[in-house]
VODRENVEX-796563 format. One record per residue: x, y, z of N, C-alpha, C in turn. Coordinates in steps of 0.02 Angstrom, whole numbers, plus 50000, padded with zeros to 5 digits. Layout:
BEGIN
XYZXYZXYZ ...
//
This chain:
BEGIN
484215039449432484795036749398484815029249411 484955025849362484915018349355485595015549380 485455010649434486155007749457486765005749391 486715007349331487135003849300487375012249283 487325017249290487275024749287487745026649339 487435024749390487935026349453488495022749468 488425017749439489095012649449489705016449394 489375017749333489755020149284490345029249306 489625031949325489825040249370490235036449398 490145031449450490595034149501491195030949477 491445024749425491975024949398492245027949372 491955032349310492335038249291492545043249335 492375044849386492555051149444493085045249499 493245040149498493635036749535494325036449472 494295035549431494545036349357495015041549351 494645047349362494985054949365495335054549417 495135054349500495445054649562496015050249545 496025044249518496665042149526496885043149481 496885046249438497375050149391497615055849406 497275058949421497465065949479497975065749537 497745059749573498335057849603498695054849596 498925050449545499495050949495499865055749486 499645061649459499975067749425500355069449487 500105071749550500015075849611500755072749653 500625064549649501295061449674501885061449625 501845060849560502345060949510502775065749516 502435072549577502615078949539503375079849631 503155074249644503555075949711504165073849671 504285069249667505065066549636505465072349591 504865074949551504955080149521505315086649542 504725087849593504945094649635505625092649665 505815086549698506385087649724506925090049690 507025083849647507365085549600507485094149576 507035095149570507365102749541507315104649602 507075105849669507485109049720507905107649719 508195099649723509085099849738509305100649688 509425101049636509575105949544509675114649591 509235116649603509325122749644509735122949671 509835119749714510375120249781511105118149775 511155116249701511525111949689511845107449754 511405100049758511395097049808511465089349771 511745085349788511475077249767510945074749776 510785070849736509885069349758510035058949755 509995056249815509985048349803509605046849845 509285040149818508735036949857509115029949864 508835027949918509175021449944508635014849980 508645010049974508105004449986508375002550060 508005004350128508215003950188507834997450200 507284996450176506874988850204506424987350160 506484980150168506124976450107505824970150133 505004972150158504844965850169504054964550125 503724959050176503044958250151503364951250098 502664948050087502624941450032502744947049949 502714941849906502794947449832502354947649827 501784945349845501014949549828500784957349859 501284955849911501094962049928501784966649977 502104967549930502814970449975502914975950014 503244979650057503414984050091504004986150083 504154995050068504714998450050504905002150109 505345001450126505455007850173506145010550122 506055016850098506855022250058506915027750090 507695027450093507825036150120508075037950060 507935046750057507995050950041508585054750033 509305055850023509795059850040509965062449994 509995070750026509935077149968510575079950013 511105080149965511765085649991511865082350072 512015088450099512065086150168511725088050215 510925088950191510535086850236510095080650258 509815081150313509665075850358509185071050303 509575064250289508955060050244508255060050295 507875058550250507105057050258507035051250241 506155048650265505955041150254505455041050217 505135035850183504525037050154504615027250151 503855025050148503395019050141503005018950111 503005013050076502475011350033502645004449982 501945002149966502084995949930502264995749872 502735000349835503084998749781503675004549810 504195003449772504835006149771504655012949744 504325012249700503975021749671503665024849720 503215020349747502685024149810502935028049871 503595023049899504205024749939504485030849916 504765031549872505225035949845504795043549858 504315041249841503795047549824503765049549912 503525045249956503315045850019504175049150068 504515047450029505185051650055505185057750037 505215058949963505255064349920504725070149973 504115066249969503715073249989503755073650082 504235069950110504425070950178505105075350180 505135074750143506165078950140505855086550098 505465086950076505055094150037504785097550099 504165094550142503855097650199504485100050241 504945096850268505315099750318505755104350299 505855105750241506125109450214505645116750200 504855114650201504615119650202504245122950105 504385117250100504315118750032503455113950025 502835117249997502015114550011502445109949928 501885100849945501805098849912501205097949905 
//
């Protein structure tokens, strides 16, 4: 296979993975959501820390569903966060993301 072959494979299969994991994280916000729809519970996210230059920022969001214990999640966008809460407030709850 010709390096311009393998460069190509392995973009298209890097291509998919991060589209895949796209889908996979999208689906946490998701899932909560209709867990707390279930439970009939409130579902709010909240911006606890905000640092880093704008090239490259840092989220820290909690999580607060009804009246249980908020969760945290990080990451460099406000989506990434949300998501990194979402699927921390799902695990302890026991619910596989």
């Amino acid at each position: 296979m010709a390096m311009d072959e393998r460069g190509k494979a392995f973009e298209s299969k890097w291509a998919h993975d991060a589209e895949m994991r796209f889908k996979v994280e999208a689906k946490r916000n998701r899932a909560l959501g209709e867990w707390a729809a279930a439970k009939k519970c409130s579902l709010s996210y909240g911006v606890i820390e905000q640092s880093g230059p704008d090239h490259a920022p840092h989220f820290v969001i909690e999580t607060r569903v009804g009246t249980h214990p908020p969760e945290r999640g990080e990451g460099g966008s406000k989506r990434e966060a949300q998501r990194a809460a979402a699927s921390a407030f799902l695990r302890k709850q026991g619910v596989d993301v």
